[in-house]
C-alpha positions as CSV (number, residue, x, y, z in Angstrom):
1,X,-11.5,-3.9,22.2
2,X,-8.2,-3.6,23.6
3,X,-5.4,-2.8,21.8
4,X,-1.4,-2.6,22.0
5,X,0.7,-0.2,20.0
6,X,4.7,-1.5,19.7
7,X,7.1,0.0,19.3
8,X,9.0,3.7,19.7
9,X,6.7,5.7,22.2
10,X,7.3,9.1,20.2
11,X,5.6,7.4,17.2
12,X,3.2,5.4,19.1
13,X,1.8,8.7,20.8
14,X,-0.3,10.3,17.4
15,X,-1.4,6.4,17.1
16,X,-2.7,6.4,20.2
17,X,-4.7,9.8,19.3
18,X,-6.2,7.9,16.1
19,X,-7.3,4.8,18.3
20,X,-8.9,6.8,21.0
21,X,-11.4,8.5,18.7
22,X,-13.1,5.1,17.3
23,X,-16.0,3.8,20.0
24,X,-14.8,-0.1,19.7
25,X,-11.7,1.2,21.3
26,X,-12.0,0.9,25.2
27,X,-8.2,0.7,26.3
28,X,-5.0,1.4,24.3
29,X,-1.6,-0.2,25.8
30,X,1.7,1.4,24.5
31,X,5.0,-0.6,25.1
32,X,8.2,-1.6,23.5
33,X,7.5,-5.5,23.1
34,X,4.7,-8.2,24.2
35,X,5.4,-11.8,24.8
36,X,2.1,-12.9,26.0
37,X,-0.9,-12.4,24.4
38,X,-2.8,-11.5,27.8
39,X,-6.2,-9.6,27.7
40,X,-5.0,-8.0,23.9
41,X,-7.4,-8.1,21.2
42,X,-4.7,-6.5,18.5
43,X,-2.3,-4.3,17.9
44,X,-0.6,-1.7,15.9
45,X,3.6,-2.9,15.5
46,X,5.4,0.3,14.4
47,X,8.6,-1.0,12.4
48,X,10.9,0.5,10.6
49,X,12.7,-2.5,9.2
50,X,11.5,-4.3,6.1
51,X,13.6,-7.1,6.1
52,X,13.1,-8.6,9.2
53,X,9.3,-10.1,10.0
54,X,9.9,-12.1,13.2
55,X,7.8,-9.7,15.3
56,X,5.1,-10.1,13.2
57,X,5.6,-13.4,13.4
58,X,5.3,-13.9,16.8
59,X,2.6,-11.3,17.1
60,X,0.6,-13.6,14.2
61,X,1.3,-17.0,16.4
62,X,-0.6,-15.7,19.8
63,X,-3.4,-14.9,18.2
64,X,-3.1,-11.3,17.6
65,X,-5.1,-9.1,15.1
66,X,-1.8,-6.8,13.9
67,X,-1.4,-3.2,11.5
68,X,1.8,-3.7,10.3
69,X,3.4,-0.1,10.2
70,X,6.6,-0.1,8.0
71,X,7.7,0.1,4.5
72,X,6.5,-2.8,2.7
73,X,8.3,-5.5,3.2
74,X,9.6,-7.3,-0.3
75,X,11.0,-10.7,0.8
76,X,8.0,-13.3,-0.8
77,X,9.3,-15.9,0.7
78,X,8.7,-14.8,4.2
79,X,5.7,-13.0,2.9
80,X,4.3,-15.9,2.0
81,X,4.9,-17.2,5.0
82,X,3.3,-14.5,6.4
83,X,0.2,-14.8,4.6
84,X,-0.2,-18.7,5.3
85,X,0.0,-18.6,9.0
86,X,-2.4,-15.5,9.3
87,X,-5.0,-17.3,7.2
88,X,-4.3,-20.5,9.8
89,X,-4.7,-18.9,12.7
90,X,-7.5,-16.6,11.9
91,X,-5.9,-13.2,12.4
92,X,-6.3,-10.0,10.5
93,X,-3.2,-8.3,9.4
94,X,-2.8,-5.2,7.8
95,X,0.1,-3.4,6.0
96,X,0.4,0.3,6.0
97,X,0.6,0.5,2.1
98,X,-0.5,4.5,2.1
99,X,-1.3,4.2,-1.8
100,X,-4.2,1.7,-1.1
101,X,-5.1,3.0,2.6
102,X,-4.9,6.8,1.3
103,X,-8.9,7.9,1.1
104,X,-8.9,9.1,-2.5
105,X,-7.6,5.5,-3.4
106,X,-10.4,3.9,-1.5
107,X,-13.2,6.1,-3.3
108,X,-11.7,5.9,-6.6
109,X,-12.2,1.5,-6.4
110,X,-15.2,2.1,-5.1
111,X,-16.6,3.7,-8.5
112,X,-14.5,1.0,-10.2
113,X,-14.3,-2.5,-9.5
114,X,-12.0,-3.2,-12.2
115,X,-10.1,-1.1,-14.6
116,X,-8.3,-2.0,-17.6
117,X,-5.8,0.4,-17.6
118,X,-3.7,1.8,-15.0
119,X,-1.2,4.9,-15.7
120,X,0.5,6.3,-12.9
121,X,3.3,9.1,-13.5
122,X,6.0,9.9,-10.2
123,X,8.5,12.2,-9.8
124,X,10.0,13.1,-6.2
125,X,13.1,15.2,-5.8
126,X,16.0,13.3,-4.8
127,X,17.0,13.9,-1.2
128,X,19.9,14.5,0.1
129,X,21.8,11.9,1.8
130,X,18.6,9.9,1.5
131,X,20.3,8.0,-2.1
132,X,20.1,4.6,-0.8
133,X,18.8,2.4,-3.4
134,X,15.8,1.1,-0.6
135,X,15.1,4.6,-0.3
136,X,14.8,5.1,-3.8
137,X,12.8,2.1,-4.8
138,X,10.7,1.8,-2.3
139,X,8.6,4.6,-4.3
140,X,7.6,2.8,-7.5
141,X,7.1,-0.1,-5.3
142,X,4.7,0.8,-3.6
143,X,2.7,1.4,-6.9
144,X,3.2,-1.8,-8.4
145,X,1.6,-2.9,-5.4
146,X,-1.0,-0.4,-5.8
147,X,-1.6,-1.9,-9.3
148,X,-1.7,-5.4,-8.0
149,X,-4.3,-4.4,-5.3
150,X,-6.5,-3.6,-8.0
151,X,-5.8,-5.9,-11.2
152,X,-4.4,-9.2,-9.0
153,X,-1.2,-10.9,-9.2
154,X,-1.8,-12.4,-12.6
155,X,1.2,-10.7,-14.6
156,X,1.8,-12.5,-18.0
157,X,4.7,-10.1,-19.0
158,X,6.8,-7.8,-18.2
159,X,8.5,-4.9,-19.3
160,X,11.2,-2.8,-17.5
161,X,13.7,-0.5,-18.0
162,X,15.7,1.6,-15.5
163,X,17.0,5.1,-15.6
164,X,20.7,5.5,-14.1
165,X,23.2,7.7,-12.6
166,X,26.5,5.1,-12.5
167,X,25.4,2.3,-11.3
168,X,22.7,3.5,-9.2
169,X,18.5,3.1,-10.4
170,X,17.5,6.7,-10.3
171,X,13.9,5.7,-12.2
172,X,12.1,3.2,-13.7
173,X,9.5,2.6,-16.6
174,X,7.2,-0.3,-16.1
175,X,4.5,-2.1,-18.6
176,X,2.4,-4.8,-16.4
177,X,0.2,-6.6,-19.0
178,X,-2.1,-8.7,-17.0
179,X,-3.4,-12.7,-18.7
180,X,-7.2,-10.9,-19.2
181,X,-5.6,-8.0,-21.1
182,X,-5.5,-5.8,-18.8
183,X,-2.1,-3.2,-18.5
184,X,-0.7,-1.1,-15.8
185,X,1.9,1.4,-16.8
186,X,4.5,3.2,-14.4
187,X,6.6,6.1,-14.6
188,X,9.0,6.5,-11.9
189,X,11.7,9.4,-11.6
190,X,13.5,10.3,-8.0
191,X,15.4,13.3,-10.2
192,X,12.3,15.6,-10.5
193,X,12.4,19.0,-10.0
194,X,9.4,19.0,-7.9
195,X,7.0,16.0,-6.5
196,X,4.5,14.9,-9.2
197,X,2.3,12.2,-8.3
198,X,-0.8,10.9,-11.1
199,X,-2.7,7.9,-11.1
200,X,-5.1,7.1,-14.1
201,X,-7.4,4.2,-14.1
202,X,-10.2,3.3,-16.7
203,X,-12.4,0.3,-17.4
204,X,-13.7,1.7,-21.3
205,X,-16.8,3.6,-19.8
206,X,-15.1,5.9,-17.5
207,X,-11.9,7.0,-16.1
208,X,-10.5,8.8,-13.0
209,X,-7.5,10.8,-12.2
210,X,-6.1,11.3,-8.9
211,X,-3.7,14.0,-7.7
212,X,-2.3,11.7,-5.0
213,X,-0.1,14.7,-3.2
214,X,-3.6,17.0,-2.8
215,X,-5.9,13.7,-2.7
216,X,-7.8,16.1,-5.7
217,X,-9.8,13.4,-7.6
218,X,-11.8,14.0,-11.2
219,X,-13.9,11.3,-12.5
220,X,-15.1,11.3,-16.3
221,X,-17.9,10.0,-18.1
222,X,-20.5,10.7,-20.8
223,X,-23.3,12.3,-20.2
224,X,-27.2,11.9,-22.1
225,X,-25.8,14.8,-24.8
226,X,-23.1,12.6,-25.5
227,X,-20.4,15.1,-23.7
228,X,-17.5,14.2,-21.5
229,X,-17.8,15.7,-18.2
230,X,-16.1,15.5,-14.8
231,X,-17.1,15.5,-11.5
232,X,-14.5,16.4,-9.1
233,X,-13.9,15.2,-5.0
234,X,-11.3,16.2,-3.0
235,X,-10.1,14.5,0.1
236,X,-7.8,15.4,3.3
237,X,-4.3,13.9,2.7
238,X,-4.1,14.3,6.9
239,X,-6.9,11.7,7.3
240,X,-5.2,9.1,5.9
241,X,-3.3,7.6,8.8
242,X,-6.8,7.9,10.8
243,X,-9.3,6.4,8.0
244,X,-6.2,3.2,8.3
245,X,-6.8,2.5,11.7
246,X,-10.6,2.5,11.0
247,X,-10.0,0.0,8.0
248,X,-8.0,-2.1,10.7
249,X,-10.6,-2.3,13.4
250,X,-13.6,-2.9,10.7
251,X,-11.8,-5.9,9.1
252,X,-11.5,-7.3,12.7
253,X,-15.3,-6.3,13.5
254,X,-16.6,-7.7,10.3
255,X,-14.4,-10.8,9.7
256,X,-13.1,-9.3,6.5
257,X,-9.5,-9.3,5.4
258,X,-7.7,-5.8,5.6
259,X,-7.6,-3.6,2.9
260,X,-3.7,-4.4,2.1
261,X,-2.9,-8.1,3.6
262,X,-0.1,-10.3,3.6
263,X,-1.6,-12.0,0.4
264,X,-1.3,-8.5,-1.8
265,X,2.0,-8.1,-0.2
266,X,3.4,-11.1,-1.2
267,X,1.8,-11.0,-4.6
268,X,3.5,-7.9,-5.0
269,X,6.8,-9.1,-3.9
270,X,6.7,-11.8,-6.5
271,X,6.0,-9.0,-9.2
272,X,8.3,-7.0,-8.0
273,X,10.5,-10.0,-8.2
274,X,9.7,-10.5,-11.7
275,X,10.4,-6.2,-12.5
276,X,13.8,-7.0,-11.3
277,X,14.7,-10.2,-12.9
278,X,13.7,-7.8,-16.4
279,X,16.3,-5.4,-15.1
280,X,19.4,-7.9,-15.0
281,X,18.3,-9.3,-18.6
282,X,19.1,-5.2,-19.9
């Protein structure tokens, strides 16, 4: 398989490193654009924009397998878009969503096909000259996605409030109660005094918590003496980028769709949509 990586060469040069370690991998091309399709099987498009999709776009129309690697776009129109012309022309895409490509998230839906309950608690100290409201929201966004990943895009209500400083969303508190009952709850503050990140999920017979900074995961359950115990896995945080670019090449090999795709992206735009429509109505 030969693949392209796009975009700025400094970035492109650690990608390179996690292609060339997978066997399928017999020739990795780094440039700054490709208009023809050629002898390409896919590629990885580093971006750093999240408005604008037209490279993706094109890369989608020739024929192109592509790991979207940017902050996850939030336009559903285009995202939708997006996910209608991949499914028409066959191609796998992936988005670099690190909350569902992270290899403690992967284990812990492994164990759990569907929970009923999702808590997930995040604090991150605000950085400075870093305040810009994309910057800021781009955090609990990419848990509602994380959410919709795992529960779907079925959303009968909504509840939101936001925390501010002026006029500026500083954190938010989200209630997603899903049409089969099920809820996802998330806690988002950018004014912590030190980076907190929990996720909880249950289905009524066990439950597992993640330390998403450490990757430290504990699972619960009862045992024959009627006792909660845990079991506890950890997982490398560094491995995450690496285990992506597996997840990209195995959807391709396997025919399967990627672990995030433009479908959950633009299910999670309209949700996120929805979270912000709440926000006006306060």
């Amino acid at each position: 398989m030969k693949i392209a990586i796009i975009g700025d060469t400094s970035r492109a040069d650690a990608w390179e490193k996690h292609l060339r370690k997978l066997s399928a991998i017999h020739e990795v091309v780094i440039t700054s654009s490709l208009e023809k399709k050629n002898d390409v099987d896919a590629a990885l498009l580093l971006d750093d924009g999240t408005k604008n999709l037209s490279s993706l776009e094109h890369l989608i129309k020739l024929g192109l397998h592509t790991y979207f690697i940017s902050q996850l776009p939030s336009d559903s129109a285009v995202l939708e878009k997006m996910y209608r012309l991949a499914r028409e022309s066959n191609v796998r895409v992936q988005f670099s969503h690190w909350p569902t490509l992270a290899p403690a998230s992967m284990w812990m839906i492994q164990q759990m096909k569907k929970p009923d309950l999702i808590q997930i608690k995040r604090e991150v100290q605000m950085i400075p000259n870093s305040t810009a409201q994309s910057n800021i929201d781009h955090h609990w966004i990419d848990e509602v996605g994380w959410a919709t990943k795992i529960l779907g895009g079925n959303v009968h209500r909504v509840e939101a409030k936001q925390l501010s400083v002026e006029k500026k969303r500083v954190g938010i508190s989200i209630n997603l109660r899903y049409e089969d009952a099920s809820v996802a709850a998330i806690q988002f503050s950018a004014l912590g005094n030190q980076n907190i990140h929990q996720r909880t999920i249950s289905d009524g017979t066990i439950s597992i918590d993640c330390d998403a900074i450490r990757q430290h995961v504990k699972l619960f359950r009862e045992n024959s003496y009627g006792n909660i115990k845990s079991e506890t896995h950890n997982f490398d945080p560094k491995l995450t980028a690496e285990n992506s670019v597996f997840q990209f090449v195995k959807s391709i090999q396997l025919k399967k769709e990627a672990p995030f795709n433009p479908y959950d992206a633009y299910q999670t735009a309209l949700i996120t949509e929805k979270i912000l429509k709440q926000l006006d109505k306060n």
